[in-house]
C-alpha positions as a Markdown table, in Angstrom:
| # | Residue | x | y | z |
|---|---|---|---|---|
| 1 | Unk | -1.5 | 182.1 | 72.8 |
| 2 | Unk | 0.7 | 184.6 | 74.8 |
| 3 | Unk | 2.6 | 184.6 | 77.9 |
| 4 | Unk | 0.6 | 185.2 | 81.3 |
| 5 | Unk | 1.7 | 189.1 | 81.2 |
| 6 | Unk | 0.3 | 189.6 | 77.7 |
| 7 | Unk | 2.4 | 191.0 | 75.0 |
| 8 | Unk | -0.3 | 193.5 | 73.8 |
| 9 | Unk | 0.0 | 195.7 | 77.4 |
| 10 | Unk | 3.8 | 195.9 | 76.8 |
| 11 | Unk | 3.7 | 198.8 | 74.0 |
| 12 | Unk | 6.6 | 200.7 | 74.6 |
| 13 | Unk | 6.4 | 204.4 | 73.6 |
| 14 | Unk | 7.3 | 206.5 | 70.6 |
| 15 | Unk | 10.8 | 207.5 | 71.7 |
| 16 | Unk | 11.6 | 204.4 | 72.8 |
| 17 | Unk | 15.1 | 203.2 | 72.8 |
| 18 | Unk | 15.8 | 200.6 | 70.1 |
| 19 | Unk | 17.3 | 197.2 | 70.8 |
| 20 | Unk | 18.2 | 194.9 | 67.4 |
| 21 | Unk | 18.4 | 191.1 | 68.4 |
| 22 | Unk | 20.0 | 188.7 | 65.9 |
| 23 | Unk | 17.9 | 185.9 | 65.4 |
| 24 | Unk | 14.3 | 184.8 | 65.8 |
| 25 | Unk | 14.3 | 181.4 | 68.3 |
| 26 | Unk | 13.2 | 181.4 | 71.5 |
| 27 | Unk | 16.0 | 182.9 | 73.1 |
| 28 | Unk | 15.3 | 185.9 | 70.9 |
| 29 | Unk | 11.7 | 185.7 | 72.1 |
| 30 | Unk | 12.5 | 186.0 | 75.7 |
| 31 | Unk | 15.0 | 188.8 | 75.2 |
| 32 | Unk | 12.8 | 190.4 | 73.2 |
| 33 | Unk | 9.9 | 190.3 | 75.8 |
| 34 | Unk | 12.0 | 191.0 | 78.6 |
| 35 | Unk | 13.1 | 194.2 | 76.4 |
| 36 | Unk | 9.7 | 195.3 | 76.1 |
| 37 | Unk | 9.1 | 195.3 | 79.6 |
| 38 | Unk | 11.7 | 198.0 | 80.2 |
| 39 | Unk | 10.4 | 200.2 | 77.7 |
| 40 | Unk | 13.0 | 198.9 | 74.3 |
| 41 | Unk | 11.6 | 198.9 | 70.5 |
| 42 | Unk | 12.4 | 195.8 | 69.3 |
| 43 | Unk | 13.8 | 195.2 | 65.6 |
| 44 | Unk | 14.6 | 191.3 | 64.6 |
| 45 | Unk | 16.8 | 189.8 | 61.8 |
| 46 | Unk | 16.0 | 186.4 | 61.3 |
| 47 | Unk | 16.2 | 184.2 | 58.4 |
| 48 | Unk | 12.7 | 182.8 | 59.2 |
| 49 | Unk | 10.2 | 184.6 | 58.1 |
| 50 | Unk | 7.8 | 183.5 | 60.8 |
| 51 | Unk | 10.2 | 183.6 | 63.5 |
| 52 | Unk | 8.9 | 183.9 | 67.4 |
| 53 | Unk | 9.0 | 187.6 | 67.4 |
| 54 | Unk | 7.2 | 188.7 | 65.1 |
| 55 | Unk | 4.4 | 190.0 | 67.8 |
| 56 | Unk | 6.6 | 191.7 | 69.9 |
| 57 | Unk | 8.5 | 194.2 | 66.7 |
| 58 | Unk | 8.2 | 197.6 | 66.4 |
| 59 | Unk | 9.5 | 198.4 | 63.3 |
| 60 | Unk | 8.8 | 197.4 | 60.3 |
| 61 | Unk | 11.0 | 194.7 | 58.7 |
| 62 | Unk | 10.8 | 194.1 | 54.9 |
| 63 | Unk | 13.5 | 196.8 | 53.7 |
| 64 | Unk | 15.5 | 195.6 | 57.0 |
| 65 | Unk | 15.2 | 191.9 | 56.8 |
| 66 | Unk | 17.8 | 192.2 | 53.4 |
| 67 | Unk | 19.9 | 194.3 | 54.8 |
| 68 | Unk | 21.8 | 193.6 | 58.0 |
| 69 | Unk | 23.6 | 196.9 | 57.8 |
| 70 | Unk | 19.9 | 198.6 | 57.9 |
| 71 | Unk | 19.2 | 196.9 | 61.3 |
| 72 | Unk | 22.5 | 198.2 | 62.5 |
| 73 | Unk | 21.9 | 201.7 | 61.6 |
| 74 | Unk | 18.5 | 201.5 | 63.1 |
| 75 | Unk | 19.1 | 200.3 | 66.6 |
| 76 | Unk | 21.2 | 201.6 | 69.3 |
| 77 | Unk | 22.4 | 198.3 | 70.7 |
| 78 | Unk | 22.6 | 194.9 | 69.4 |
| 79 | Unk | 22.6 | 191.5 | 70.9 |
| 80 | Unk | 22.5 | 188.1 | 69.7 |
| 81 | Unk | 20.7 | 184.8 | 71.0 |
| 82 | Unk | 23.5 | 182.5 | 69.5 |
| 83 | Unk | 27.1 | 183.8 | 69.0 |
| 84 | Unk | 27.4 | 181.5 | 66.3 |
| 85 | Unk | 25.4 | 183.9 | 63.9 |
| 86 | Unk | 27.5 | 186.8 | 64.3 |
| 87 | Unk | 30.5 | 186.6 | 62.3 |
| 88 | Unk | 29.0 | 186.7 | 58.8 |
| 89 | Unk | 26.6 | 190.1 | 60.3 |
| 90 | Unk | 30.3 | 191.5 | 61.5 |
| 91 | Unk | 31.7 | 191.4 | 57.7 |
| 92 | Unk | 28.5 | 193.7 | 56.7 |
| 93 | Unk | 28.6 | 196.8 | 59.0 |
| 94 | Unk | 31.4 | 199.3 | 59.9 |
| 95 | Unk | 34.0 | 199.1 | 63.0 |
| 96 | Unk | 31.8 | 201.9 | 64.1 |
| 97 | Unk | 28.6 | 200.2 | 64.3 |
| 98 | Unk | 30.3 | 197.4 | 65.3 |
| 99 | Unk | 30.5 | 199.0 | 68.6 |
| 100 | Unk | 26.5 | 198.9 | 69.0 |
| 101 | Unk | 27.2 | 195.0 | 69.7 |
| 102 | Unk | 26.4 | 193.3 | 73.0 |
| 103 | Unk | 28.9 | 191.5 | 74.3 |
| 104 | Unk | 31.9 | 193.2 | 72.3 |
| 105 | Unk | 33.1 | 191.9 | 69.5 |
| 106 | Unk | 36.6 | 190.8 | 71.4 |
| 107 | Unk | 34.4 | 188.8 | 73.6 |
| 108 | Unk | 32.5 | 186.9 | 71.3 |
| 109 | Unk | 35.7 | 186.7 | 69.1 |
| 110 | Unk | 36.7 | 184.6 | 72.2 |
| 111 | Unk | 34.0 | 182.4 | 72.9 |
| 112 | Unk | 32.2 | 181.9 | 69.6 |
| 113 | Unk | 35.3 | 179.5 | 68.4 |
| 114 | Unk | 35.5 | 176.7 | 71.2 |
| 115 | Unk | 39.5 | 176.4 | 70.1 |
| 116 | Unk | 39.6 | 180.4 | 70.7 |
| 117 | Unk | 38.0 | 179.1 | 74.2 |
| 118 | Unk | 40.1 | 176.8 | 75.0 |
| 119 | Unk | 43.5 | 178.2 | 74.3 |
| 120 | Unk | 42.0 | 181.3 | 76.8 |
| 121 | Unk | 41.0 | 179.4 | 79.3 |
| 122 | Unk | 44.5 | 178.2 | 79.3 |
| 123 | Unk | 46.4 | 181.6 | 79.5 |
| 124 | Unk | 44.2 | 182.6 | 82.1 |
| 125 | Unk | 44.5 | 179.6 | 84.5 |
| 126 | Unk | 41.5 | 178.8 | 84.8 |
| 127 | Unk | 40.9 | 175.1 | 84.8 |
| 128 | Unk | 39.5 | 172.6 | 81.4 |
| 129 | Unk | 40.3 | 169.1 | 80.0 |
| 130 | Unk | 43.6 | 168.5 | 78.3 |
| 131 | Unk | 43.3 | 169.3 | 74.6 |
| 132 | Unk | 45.3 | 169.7 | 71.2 |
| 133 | Unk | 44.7 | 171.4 | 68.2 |
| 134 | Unk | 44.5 | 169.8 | 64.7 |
| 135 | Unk | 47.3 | 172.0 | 62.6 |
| 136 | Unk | 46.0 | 171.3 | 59.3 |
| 137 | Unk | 48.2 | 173.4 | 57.1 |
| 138 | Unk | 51.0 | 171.0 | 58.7 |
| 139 | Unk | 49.9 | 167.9 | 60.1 |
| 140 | Unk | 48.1 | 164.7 | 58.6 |
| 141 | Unk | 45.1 | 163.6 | 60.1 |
| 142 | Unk | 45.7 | 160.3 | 60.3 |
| 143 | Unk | 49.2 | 160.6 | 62.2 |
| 144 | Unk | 47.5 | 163.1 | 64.5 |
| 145 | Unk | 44.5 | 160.5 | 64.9 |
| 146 | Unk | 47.0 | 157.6 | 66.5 |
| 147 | Unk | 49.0 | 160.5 | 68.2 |
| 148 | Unk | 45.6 | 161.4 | 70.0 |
| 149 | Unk | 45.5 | 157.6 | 70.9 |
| 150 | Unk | 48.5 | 158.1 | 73.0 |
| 151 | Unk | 47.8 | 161.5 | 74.1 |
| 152 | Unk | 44.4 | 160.6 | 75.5 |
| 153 | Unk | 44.9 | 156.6 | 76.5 |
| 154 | Unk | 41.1 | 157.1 | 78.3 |
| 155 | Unk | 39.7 | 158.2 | 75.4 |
| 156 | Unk | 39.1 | 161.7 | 73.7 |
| 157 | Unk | 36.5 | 163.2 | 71.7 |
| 158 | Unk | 36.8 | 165.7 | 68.6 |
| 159 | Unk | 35.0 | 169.1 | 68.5 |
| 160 | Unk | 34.7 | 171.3 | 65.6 |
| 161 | Unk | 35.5 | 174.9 | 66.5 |
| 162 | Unk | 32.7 | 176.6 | 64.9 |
| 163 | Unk | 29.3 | 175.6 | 64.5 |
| 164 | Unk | 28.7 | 172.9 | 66.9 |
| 165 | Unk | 25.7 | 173.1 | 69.6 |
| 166 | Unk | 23.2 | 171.0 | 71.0 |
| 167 | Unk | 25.7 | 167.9 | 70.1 |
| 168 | Unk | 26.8 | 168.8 | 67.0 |
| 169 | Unk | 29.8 | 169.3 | 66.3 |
| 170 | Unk | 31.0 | 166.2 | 68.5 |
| 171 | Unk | 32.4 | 163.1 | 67.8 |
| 172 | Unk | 33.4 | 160.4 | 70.2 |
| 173 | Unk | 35.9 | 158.5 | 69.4 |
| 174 | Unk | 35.1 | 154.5 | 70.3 |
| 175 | Unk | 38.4 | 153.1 | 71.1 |
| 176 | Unk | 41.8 | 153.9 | 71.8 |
| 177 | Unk | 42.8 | 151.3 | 69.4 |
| 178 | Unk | 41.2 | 152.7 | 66.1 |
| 179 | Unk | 40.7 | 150.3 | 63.2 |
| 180 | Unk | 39.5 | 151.5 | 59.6 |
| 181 | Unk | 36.4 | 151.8 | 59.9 |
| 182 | Unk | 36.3 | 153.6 | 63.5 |
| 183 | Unk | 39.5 | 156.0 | 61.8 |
| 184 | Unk | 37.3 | 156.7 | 58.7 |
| 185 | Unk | 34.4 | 158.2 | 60.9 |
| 186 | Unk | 36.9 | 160.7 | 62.7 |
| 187 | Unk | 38.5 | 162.0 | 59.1 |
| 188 | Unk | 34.9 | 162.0 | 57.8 |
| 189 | Unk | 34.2 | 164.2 | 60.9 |
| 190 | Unk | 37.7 | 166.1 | 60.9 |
| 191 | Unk | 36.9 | 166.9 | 57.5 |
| 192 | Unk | 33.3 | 168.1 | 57.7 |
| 193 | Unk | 34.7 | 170.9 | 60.5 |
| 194 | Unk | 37.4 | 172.1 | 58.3 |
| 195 | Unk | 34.6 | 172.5 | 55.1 |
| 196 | Unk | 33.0 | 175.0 | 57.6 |
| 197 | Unk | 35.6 | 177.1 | 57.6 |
| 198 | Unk | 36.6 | 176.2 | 61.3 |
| 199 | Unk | 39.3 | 173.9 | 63.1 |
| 200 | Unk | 39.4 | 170.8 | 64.7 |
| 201 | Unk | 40.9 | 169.5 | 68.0 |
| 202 | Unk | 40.6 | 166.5 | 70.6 |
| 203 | Unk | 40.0 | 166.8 | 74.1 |
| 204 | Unk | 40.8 | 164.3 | 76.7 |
| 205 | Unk | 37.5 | 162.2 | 78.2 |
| 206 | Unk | 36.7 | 163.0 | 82.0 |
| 207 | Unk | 35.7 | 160.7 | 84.2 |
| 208 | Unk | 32.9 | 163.6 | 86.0 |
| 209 | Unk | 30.5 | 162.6 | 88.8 |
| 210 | Unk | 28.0 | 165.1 | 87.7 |
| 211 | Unk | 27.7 | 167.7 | 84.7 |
| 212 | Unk | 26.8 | 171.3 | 86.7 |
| 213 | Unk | 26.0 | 174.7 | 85.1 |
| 214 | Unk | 26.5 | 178.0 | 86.2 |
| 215 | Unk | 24.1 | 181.6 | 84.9 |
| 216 | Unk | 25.7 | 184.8 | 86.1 |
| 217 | Unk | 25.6 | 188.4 | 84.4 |
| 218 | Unk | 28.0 | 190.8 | 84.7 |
| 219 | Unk | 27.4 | 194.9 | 83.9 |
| 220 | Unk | 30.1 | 197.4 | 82.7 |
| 221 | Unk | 30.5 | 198.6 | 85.7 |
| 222 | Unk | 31.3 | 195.1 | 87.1 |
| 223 | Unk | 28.4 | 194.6 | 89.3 |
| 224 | Unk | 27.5 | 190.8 | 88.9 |
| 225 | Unk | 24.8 | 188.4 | 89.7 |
| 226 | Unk | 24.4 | 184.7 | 90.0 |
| 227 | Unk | 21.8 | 182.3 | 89.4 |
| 228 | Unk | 21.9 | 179.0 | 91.4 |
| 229 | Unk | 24.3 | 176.6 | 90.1 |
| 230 | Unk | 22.3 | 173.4 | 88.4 |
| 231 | Unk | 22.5 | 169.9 | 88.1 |
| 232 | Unk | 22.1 | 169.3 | 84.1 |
| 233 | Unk | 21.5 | 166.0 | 82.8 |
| 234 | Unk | 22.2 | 165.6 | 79.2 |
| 235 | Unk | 20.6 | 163.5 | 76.3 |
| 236 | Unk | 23.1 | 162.9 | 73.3 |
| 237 | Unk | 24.7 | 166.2 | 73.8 |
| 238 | Unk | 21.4 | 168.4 | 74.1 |
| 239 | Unk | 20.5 | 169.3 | 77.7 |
| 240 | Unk | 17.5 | 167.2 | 79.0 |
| 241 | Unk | 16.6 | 168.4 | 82.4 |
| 242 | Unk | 18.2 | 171.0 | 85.3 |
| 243 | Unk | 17.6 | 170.6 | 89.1 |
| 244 | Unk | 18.5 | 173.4 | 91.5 |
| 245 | Unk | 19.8 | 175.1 | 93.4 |
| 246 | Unk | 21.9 | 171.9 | 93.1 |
| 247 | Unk | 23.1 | 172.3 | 96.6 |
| 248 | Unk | 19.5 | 171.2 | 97.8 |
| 249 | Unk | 20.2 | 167.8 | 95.7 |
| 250 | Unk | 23.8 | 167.0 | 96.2 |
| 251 | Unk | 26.3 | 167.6 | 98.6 |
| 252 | Unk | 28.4 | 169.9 | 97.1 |
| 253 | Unk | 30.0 | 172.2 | 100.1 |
| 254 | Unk | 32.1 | 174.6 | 98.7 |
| 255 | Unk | 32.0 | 173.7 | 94.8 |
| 256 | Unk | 29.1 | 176.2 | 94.0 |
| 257 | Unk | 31.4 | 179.0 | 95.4 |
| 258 | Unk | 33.9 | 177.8 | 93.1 |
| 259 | Unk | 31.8 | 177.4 | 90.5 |
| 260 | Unk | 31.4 | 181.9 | 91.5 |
| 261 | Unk | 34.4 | 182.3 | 91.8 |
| 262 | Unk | 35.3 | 181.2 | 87.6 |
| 263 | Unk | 32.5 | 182.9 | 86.9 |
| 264 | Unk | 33.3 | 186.5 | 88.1 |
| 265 | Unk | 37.2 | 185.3 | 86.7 |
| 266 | Unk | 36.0 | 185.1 | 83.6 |
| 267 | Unk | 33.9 | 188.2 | 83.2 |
| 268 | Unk | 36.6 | 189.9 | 85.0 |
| 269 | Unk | 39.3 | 189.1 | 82.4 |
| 270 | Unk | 36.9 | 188.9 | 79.0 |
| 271 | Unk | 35.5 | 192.7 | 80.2 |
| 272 | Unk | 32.3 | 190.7 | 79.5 |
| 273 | Unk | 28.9 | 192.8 | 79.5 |
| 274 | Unk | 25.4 | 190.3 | 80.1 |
| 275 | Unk | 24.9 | 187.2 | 81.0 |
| 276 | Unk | 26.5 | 184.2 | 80.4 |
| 277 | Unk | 26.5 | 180.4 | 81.3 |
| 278 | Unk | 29.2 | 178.2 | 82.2 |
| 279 | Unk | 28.8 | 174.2 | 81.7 |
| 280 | Unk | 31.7 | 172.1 | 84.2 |
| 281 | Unk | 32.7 | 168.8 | 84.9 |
| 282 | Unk | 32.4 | 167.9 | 88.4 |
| 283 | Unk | 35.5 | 165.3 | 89.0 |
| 284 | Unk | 35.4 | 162.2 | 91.3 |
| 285 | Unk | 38.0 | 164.2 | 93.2 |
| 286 | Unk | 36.3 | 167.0 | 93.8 |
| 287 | Unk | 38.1 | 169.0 | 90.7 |
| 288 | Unk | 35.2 | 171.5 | 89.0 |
| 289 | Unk | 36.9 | 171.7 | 85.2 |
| 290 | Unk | 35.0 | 174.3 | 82.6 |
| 291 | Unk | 33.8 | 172.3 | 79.8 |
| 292 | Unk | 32.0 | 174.8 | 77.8 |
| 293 | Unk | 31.3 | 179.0 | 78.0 |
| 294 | Unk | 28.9 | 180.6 | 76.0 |
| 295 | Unk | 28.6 | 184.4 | 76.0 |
| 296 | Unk | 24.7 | 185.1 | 76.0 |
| 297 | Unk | 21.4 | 183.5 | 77.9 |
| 298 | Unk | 21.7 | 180.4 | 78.2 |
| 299 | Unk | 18.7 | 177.0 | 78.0 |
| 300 | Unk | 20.0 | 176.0 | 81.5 |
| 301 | Unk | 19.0 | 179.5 | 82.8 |
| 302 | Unk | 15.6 | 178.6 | 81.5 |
| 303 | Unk | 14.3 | 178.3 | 84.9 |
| 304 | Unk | 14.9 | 181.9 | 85.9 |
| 305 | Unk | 11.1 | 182.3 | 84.0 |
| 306 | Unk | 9.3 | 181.3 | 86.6 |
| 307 | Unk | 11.7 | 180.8 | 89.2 |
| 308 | Unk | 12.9 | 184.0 | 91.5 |
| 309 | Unk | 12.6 | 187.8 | 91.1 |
| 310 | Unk | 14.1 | 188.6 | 88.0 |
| 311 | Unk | 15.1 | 186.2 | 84.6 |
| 312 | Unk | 18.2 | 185.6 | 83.0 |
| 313 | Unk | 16.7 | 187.8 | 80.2 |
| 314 | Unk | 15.9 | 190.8 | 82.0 |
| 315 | Unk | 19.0 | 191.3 | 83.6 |
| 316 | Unk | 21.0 | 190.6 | 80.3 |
| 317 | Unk | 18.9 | 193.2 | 79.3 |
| 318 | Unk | 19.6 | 195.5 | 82.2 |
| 319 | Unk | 23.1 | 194.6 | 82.1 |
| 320 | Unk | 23.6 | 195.8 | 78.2 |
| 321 | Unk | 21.4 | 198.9 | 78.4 |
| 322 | Unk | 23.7 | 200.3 | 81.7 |
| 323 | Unk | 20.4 | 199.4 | 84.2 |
| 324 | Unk | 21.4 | 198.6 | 88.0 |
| 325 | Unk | 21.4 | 194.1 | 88.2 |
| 326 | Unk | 18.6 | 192.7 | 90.1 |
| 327 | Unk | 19.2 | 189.6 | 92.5 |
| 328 | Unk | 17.3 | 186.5 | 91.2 |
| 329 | Unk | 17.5 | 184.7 | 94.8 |
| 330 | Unk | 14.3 | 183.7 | 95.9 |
| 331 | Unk | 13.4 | 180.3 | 98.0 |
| 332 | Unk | 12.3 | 176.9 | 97.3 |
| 333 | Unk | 13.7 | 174.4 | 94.8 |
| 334 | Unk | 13.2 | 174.2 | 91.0 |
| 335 | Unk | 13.4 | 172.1 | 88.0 |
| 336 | Unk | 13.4 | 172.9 | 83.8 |
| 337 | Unk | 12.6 | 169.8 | 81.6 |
| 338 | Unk | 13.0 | 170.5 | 77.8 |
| 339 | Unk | 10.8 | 168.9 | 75.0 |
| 340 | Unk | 12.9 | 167.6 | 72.4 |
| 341 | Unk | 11.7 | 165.9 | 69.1 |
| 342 | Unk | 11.2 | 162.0 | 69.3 |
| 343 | Unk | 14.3 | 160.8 | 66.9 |
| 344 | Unk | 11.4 | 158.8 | 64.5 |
| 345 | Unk | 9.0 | 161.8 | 63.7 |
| 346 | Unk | 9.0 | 164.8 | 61.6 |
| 347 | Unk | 5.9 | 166.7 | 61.2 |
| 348 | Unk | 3.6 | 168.9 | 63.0 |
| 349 | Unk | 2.8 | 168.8 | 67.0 |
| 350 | Unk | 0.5 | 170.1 | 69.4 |
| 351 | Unk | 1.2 | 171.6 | 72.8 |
| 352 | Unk | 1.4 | 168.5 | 75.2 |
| 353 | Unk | -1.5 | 169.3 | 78.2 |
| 354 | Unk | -1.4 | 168.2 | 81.9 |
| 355 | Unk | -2.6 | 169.6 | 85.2 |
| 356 | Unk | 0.3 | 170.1 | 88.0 |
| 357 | Unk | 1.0 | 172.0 | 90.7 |
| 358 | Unk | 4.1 | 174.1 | 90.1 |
| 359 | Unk | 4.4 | 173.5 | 86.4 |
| 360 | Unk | 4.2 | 175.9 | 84.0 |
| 361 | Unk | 4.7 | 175.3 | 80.3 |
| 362 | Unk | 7.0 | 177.4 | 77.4 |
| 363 | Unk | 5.7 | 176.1 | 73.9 |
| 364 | Unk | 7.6 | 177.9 | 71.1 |
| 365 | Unk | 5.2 | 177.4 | 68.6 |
| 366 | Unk | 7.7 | 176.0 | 66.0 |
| 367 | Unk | 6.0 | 174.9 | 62.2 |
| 368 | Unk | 7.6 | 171.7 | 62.6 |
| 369 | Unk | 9.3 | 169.0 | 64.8 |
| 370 | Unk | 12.2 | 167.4 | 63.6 |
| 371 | Unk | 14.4 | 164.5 | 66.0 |
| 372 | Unk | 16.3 | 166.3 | 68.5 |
| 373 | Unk | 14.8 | 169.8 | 68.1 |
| 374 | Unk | 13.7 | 172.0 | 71.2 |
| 375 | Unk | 10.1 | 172.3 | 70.9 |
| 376 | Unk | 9.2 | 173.8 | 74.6 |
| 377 | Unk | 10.1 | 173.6 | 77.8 |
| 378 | Unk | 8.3 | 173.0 | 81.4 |
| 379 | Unk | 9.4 | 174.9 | 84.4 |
| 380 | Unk | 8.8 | 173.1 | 87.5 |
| 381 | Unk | 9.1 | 175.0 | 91.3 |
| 382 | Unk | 8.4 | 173.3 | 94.8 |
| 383 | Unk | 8.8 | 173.8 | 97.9 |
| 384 | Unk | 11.1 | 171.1 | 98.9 |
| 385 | Unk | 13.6 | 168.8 | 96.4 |
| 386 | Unk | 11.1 | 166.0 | 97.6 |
| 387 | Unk | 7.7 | 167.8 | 96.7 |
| 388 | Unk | 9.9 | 168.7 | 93.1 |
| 389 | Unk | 10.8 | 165.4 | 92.7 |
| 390 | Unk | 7.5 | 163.8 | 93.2 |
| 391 | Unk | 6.1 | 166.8 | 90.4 |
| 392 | Unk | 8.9 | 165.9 | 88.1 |
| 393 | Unk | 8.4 | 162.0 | 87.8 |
| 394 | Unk | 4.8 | 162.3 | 87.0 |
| 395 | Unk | 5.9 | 165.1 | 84.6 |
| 396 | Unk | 8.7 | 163.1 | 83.4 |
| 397 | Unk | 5.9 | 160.2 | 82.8 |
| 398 | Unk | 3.3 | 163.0 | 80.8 |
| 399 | Unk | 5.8 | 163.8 | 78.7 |
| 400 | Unk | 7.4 | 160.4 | 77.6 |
| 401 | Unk | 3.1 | 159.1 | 76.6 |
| 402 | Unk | 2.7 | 163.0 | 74.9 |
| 403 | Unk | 6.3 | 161.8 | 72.7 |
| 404 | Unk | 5.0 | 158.0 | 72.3 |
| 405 | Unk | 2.0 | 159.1 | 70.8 |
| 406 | Unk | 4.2 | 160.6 | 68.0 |
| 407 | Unk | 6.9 | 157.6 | 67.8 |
| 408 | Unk | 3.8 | 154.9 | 67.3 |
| 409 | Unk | 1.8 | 157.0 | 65.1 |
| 410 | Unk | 4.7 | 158.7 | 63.1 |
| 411 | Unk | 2.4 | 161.7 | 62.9 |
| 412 | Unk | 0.0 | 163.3 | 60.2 |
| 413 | Unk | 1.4 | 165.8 | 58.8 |
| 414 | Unk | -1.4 | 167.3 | 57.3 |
| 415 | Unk | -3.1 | 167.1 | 60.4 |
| 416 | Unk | -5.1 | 170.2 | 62.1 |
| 417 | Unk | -2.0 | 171.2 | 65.0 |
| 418 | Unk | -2.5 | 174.6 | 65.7 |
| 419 | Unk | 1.2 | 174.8 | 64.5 |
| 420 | Unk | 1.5 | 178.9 | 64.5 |
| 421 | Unk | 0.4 | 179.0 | 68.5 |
| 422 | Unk | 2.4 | 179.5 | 70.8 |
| 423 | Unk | 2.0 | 179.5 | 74.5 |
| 424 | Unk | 4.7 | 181.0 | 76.9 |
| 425 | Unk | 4.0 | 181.0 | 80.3 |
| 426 | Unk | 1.1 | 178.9 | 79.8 |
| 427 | Unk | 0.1 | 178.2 | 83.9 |
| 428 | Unk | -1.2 | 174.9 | 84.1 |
């Protein structure tokens, strides 16, 4: 199935401009729709060969899909959907096409490595959790283990630089006091990171009132736009469900205009081109500390489908292409709930199906769903925060019996599930 504005009446023209996006997901799928709707070609590396895009490329893709230096040559710019894919593309092509890359290369160099992150926030005063690095040419992990004990007495958590995303890459660690068995998880963990070629480090626990998140994009010429800062609620590390604008739900006078204010800091001092999302720690006290930045669209901006005048797509699309920012603000009150794998099934699923007021359902269409892995998403809009929330508990309720029904059966999977469909925007 397609989206409610069909794919096929979004054929751009013969002299089209020509956008490359690294990757195949579903952010890929919503850049590249939103890219075809201002007039872009679309070419698409992707290791899966029946990744999302496939209806919305241009060009063809066998002689490019082995080459990553032939997609480079072909487009004018390039983005990415996940920053974390862009280092091994960056080895292939030259400094000058290098330069096709959206953000720059500096600012993913920044904010691909969550140790790179950290030690900018830092220089550039802009408030995080307490943290130290993991020297590993010099210091031994166990000594730097207890050290961590003292250094964090409320606890800490270690985070691999490179590679870790919707939870991975995190390890809490239990208990201040850590006995042999607790110690030989974190060195299994330390020592995973360091195989990927990354680093480790330990960042102090926070004792947070509520976990916010923040979409803004920034152009060249240093226009910016925000999206309404969100209430995110978060299920072993992946991101569950967003409410906003969050000052609807909470009283939060003054913290989303600080929440701004970062976020124009930090596309300020980065020189950052697109948009880009900003996860914080809201603190008993009233402290708003940046947990996590990432340089691209973002699943908390998710909302911005169906939810005022222009996505989070679009305008990282305007913003990289040199086009004027469009204002997302619109009125009423919104919600995004992701479906995620049940932790006890892998196989095939079909689309779940409910009539709702409001709701509109993102199915990505994926061959398979594995524990954990984002299968689609609903978009919820209302009113009022009590019409929304009165939409979202009986959605909340559809989709916990649609992932029962795959927990107590454990799922065919050779079973009929329409597995190649995909519905975006599907209006229900």
């Amino acid at each position: 199935m397609h989206d409610a504005n069909t794919e096929d009446a979004l054929k751009p023209s013969s002299n089209a401009r020509i956008l490359g996006i690294l990757g195949g997901g579903q952010l890929a799928y919503f850049l590249a729709l939103a890219a075809r709707r201002l007039g872009f070609k679309i070419v698409v590396l992707s290791d899966d060969p029946s990744h999302l895009c496939q209806s919305l490329t241009e060009e063809p893709q066998s002689e490019l899909k082995s080459s990553r230096k032939l997609l480079a040559e072909a487009c004018e710019l390039i983005i990415t959907e996940n920053e974390n894919d862009v280092a091994g593309f960056l080895i292939e092509i030259s400094k000058d096409m290098q330069k096709k890359l959206r953000p720059s290369v500096d600012v993913l160099t920044i904010f691909a490595d969550k140790g790179r992150q950290k030690q900018w926030l830092a220089a550039n005063g802009i408030e995080s959790s307490q943290f130290e690095m993991f020297a590993a040419q010099s210091q031994d992990p166990v000594d730097w283990l207890k050290q961590q004990s003292h250094n964090f007495p409320r606890g800490f958590v270690l985070k691999w630089t490179q590679g870790g995303y919707d939870g991975r890459g995190v390890c809490f660690a239990r208990s201040a006091k850590q006995k042999s068995t607790e110690r030989k998880r974190l060195l299994r963990f330390m020592d995973k990171g360091l195989q990927r070629e990354g680093e480790v480090y330990a960042e102090a626990l926070v004792d947070f009132s509520c976990e916010l998140s923040l979409v803004a994009t920034r152009a060249e010429s240093g226009q910016i736009v925000f999206y309404p800062l969100v209430l995110s609620r978060q299920e072993g590390g992946v991101c569950r469900l967003v409410r906003g604008p969050a000052r609807q739900f909470e009283n939060l006078q003054g913290i989303e205009e600080k929440a701004r204010e970062i976020a124009q800091k930090i596309g300020k001092e980065s020189q950052l081109t697109g948009t880009y999302a900003i996860e914080f720690f809201l603190l008993k006290d009233g402290l708003l500390l940046v947990n996590e930045i990432a340089p691209r669209v973002h699943n908390s901006g998710h909302f911005s489908l169906n939810w005022g005048s222009c996505s989070q797509f679009e305008n990282h699309v305007r913003a990289i292409s040199g086009q004027e920012l469009r204002s997302p603000e619109a009125d009423g009150c919104f919600a995004m709930l992701n479906i995620l794998g049940p932790e006890t099934y892998l196989g095939h699923a079909n689309a779940p199906s409910l009539q709702l007021d409001g709701c509109t359902l993102h199915w990505y269409g994926k061959s398979q769903m594995r524990p954990g892995r984002k299968m689609g998403h609903f978009n919820l809009v209302a009113e009022d925060p009590e019409k929304l929330m009165q939409r979202l508990l009986i959605l909340e309720n559809a989709l916990e019996s649609w992932t029962n029904h795959y927990v107590v059966t454990k799922g065919d999977a050779n079973a009929d599930t329409n597995k190649s469909s995909r519905s975006y925007g599907k209006r229900f």
